[in-house]
C-alpha positions in Angstrom: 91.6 119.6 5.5 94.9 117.8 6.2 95.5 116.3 9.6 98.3 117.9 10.9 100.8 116.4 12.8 98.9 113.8 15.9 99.5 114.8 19.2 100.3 112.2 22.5 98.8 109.4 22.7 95.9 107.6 24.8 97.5 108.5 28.0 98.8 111.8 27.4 99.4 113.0 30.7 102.1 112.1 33.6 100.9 108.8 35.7 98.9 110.3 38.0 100.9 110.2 41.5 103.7 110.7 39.8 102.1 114.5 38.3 101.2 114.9 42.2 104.4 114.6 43.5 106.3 116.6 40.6 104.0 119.3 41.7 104.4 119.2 45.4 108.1 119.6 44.7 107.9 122.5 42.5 105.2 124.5 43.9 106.2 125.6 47.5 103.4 127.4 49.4 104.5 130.6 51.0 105.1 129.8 54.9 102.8 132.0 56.2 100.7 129.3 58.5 99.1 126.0 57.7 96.7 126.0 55.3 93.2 126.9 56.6 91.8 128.8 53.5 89.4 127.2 51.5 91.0 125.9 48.2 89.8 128.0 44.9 88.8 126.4 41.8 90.3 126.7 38.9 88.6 127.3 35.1 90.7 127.6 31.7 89.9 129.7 28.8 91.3 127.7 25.8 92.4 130.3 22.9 94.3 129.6 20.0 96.3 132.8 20.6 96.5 132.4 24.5 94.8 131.8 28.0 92.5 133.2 30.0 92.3 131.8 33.8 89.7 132.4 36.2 88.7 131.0 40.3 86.5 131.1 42.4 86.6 133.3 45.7 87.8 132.6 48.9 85.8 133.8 51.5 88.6 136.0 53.9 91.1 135.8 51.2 93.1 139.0 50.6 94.8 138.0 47.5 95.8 135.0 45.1 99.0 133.6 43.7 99.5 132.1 40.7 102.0 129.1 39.8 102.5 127.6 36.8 105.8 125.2 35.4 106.0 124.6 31.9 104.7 121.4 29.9 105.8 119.0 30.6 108.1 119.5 33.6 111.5 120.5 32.8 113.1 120.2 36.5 112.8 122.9 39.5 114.3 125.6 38.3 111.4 126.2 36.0 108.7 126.5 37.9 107.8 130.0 39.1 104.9 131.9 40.8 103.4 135.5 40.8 101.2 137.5 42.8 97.8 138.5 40.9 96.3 140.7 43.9 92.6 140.2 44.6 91.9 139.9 41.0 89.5 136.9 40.2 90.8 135.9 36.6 94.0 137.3 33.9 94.3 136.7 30.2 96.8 136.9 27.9 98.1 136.3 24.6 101.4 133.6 24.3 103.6 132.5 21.6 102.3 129.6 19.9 103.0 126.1 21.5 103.5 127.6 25.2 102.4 125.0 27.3 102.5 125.2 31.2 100.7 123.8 34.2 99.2 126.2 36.6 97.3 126.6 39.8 96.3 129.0 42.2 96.2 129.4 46.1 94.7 132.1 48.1 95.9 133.6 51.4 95.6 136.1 54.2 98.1 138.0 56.3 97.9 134.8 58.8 97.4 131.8 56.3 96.9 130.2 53.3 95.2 127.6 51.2 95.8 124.4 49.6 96.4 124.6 45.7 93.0 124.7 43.4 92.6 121.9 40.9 95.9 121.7 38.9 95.4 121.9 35.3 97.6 122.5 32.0 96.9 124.3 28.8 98.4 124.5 25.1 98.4 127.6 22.8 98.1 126.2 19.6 96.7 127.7 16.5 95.4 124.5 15.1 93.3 124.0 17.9 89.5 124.2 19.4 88.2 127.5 21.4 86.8 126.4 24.8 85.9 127.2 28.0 86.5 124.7 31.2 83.9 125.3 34.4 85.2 126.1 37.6 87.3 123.3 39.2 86.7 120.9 35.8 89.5 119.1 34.2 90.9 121.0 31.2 89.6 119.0 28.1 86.4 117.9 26.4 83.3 115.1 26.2 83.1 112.7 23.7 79.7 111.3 23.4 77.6 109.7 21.2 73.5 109.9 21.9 72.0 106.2 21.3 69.2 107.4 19.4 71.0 109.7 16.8 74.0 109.0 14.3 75.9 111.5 15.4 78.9 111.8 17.9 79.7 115.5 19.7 82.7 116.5 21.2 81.2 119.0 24.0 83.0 121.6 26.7 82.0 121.2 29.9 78.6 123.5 29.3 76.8 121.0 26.7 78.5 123.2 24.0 79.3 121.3 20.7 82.9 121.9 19.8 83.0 119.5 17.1 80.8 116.5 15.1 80.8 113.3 13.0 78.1 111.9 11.2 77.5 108.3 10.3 74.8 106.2 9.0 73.8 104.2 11.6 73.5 105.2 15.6 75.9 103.8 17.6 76.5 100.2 19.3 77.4 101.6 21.7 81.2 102.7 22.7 82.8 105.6 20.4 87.2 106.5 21.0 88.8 109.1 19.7 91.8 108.4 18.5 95.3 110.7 18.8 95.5 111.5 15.3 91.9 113.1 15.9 90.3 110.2 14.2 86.8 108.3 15.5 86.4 105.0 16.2 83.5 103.6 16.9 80.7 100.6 16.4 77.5 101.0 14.4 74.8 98.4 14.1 73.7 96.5 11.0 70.5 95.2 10.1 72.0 91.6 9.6 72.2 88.7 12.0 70.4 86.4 13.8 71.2 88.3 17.5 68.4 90.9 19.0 69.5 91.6 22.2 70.7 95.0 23.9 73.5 96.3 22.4 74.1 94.6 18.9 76.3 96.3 16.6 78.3 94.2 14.1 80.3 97.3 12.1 83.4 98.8 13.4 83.6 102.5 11.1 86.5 105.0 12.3 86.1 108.7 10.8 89.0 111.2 10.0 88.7 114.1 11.9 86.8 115.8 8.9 84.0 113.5 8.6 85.2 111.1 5.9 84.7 107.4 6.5 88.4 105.9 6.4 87.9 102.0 7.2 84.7 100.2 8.0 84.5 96.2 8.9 81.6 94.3 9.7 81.1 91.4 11.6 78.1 90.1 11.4 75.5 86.8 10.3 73.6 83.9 11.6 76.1 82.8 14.0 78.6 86.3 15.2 78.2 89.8 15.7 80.2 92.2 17.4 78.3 94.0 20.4 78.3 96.6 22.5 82.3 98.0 23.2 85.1 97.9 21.5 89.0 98.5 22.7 91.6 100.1 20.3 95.9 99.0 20.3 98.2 100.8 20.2 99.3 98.7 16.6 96.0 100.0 15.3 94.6 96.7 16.0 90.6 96.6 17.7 90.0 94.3 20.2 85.8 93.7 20.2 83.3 92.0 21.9 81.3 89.0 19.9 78.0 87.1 20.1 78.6 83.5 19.0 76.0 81.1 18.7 76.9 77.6 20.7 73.7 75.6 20.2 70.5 77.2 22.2 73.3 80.0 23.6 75.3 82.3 23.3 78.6 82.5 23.7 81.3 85.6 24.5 84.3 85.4 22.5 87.1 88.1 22.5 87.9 89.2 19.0 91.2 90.9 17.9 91.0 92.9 14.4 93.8 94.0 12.1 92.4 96.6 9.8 93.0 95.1 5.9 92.7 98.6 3.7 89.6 100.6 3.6 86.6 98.3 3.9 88.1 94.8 5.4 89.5 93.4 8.3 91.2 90.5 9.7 90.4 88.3 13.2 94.3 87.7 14.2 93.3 86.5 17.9 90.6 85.2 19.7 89.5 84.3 23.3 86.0 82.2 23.9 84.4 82.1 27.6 83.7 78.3 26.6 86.6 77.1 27.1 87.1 79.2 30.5 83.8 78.1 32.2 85.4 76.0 34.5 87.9 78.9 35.7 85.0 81.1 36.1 82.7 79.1 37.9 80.2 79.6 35.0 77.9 76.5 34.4 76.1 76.6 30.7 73.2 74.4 31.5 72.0 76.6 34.6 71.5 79.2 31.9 68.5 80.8 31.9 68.3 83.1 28.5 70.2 82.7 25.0 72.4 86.1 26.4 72.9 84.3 29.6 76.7 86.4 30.3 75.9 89.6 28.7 79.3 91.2 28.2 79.1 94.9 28.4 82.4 96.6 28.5 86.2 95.3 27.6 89.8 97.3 28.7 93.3 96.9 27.6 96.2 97.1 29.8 99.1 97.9 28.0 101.5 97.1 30.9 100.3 93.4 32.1 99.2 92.8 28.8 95.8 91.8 30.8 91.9 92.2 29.4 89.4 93.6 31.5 85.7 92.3 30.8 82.0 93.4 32.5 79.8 90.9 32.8 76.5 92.0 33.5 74.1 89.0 34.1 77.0 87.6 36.3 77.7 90.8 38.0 81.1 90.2 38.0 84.8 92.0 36.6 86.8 89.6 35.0 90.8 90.2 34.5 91.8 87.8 31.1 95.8 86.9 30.2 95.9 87.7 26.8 99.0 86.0 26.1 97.4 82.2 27.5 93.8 83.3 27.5 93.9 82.0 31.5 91.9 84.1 33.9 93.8 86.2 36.2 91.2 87.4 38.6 87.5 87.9 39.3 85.6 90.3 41.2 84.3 89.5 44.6 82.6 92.8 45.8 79.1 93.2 45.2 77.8 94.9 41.8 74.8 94.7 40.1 74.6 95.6 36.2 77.9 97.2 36.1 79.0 98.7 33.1 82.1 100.4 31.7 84.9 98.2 33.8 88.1 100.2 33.2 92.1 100.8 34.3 93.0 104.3 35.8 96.3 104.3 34.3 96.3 101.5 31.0 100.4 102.0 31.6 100.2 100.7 34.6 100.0 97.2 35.8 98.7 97.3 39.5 96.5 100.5 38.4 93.1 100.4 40.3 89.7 100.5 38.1 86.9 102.1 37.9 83.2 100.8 37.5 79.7 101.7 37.0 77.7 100.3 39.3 74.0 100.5 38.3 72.4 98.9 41.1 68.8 98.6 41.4 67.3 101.7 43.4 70.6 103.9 42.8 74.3 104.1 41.1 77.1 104.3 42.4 80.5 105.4 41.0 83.1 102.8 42.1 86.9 102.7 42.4 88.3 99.1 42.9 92.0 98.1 44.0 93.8 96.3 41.6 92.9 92.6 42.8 89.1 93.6 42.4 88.7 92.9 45.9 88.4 96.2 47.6 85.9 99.2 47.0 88.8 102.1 47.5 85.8 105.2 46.2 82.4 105.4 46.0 80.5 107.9 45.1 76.0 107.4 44.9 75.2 105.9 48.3 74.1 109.0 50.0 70.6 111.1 49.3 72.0 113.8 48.5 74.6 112.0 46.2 71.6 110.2 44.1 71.8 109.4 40.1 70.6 106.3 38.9 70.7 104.7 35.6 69.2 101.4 35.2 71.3 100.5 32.4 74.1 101.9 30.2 76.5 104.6 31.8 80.0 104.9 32.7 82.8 106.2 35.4 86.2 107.8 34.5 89.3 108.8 36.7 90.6 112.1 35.3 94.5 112.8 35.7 94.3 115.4 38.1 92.6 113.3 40.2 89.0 114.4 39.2 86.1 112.0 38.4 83.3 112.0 35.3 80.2 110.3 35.6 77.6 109.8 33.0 74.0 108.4 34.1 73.3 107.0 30.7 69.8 106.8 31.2 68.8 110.6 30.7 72.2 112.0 29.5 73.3 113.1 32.9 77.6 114.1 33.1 78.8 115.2 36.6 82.4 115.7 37.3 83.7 115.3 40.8 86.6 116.9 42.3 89.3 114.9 43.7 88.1 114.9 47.0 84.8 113.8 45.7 82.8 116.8 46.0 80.8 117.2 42.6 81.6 120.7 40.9 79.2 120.4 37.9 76.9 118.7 36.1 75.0 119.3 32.6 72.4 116.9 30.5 73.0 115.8 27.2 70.5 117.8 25.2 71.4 116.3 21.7 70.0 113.0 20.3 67.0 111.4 18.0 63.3 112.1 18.0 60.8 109.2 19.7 57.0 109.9 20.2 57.7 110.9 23.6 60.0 113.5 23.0 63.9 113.8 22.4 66.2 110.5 23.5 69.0 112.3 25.4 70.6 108.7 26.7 74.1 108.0 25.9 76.1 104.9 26.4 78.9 107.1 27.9 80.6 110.1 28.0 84.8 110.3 28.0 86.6 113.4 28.5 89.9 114.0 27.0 92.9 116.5 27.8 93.5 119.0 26.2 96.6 118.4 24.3 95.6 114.8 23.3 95.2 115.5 19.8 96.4 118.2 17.1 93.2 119.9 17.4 92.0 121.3 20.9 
């Protein structure tokens, strides 16, 4: 099968305060009373024909109204509601390519409520059946179990929707790609480095299965581990073990792809020649892995790299253009992984972090400067996950927030108030002699829309 024609790319979606406000201005609630209603929640029924939507009830709602605006927003005039009764879903079949957002409210003779989660859907023939839960961002999982070699797309049930299978099990981080297309690291039985996380291959996989480019990195001296970062000029930015005597050193590796099976370093940063900026000190080091980088980001506005250190505990915000460093984390963390921006587009965008900790995780949000702990989510008993190791955080666009406890496969998706609206364990992965190994390095959800194909 052909690809068809890609869809958006990474960031597919409106900047998200910039999709709130659009919305407040084109849906009006009716003026019946401030809101006092509970909200609903929203789920979408993604067919290739047409929708199906569905919410939750309202306890002393008489009736709901609909609104929807078409995608993406083509000024006031479009946007439009209707009344649905005290019906609890509607379906229908659409042209092909009909795009809208919608949301619902509830209300009484004396009041109404705030919108549900606001979500938008595609009718496209070309892509993926699938179901949302209640109040869940419209899209699906990508996740790739440690112990197997395969990588699902899942709905927000555990459902696989899609696969890829590779030769080797992943190390660690897995993107797709707009075009539908898989990138992600594998591990190769070469090199001199053993520790957590060792890869050395970079493999990305049409949307079909077949192996398109591969590019390993990977002897006595290098090897790539852990994540990787694609650009938008198709280039990969990795990270890289690099032997410096009795140590190890982190260096920052940009790839250009050379044909099917090669690949090019074009750039290169080395936390060597930063110590001093960092306040790092080699000979205090007390293990070979002594930095232990676990996650990298691009920000396509500042042209910045964002880095994870995990023996360090510490965020690190790299120039890419001088290699200077621009900032480093001062709030506490221990272990973090999966250091990223909200909004890549967006220079002063905040970040989110998964905060391991050592009795319980927490889901972070930081301000831009790294200074400031805006959201957390894990401090409270009844708000308990923890994964020693591995895991990941991720700020929806609609304001919602997916966790994955690595350790165990456990996804939970927040709304944006922070109330969690579902969760679901990974259920797919290798055989060990103690059973199935559900852990997963991280799971990312992506919109619906993002590529040709759901």
């Amino acid at each position: 099968m052909q690809n068809p024609t890609p869809g958006p790319g990474r960031k597919n979606v409106l900047h998200l305060a910039l999709t709130r406000l659009i919305l407040a201005l084109l849906f009006t609630l009716p003026s019946i009373a401030l809101a006092q209603l509970a909200a609903p929640n929203l789920a979408l029924s993604n067919l290739s024909d047409g929708i199906g939507l569905s919410w939750s009830a309202v306890s002393d709602a008489s009736g709901y109204r609909l609104y929807y605006a078409p995608y993406p927003y083509q000024g006031p005039d479009s946007a439009d509601s209707m009344d649905v009764g005290n019906v609890l879903e509607i379906a229908g079949d659409l042209p092909q390519l009909s795009a809208f957002y919608v949301a619902v409210i509830a209300y009484n003779e004396q009041q109404s409520s705030e919108f549900s989660n606001i979500e938008y859907f595609i009718v496209d023939e070309r892509h993926l059946n699938y179901d949302s839960d209640i109040g869940s961002f419209n899209g699906l999982t990508l996740i790739a179990p440690i112990s197997s070699n395969a990588t699902y797309l899942i709905d927000d049930f555990g459902n696989i929707k899609h696969q890829w299978q590779s030769d080797t099990p992943p190390r660690l981080s897995t993107y797709l790609l707009a075009n539908g297309n898989l990138l992600r690291s594998g591990n190769v039985s070469t090199g001199f480095f053993d520790s957590g996380g060792k890869g050395g291959l970079i493999e990305e996989l049409d949307w079909d299965g077949k192996l398109v480019w591969h590019f390993e990195y990977s002897d006595d001296v290098k090897s790539l581990h852990h994540d990787i970062e694609p650009l938008p000029n198709g280039n990969v930015l990795a990270l890289s073990w690099e032997l410096r005597d009795n140590l190890w050193s982190e260096v920052i590796v940009e790839i250009s792809k050379l044909g099917s099976d090669a690949g090019e370093v074009v750039w290169r940063w080395d936390v060597f020649d930063h110590l001093d900026e960092l306040g790092l000190d080699s000979s205090s080091a007390t293990s070979e892995d002594w930095i232990h980088l676990n996650s990298i980001d691009f920000n396509h506005a500042s042209q910045q790299i964002l880095l994870s250190s995990r023996s360090h505990n510490q965020l690190w915000v790299i120039n890419k253009d001088d290699g200077s460093v621009a900032a480093t984390s001062s709030v506490m963390l221990t272990g973090q992984h999966d250091a990223k921006w909200i909004d890549d587009q967006y220079a002063s965008s905040n970040i989110t972090v998964f905060d391991n900790g050592s009795s319980f995780s927490r889901a972070l949000e930081l301000d831009s400067t790294l200074q400031t702990i805006i959201f957390s989510y894990g401090n409270a008993d009844s708000e308990f996950f923890y994964s020693s190791h591995i895991s990941g955080t991720q700020r929806l666009s609609n304001g919602n927030t997916l966790i994955c406890s690595g350790v165990g496969g456990l996804i939970i998706e927040l709304d944006s108030a922070g109330n969690k609206i579902r969760e679901v364990v990974n259920s797919y992965g290798g055989a060990s002699p103690n059973g199935m190994v559900a852990d997963i390095f991280r799971a990312e959800k992506y919109a619906t829309g993002f590529t040709a194909y759901f």
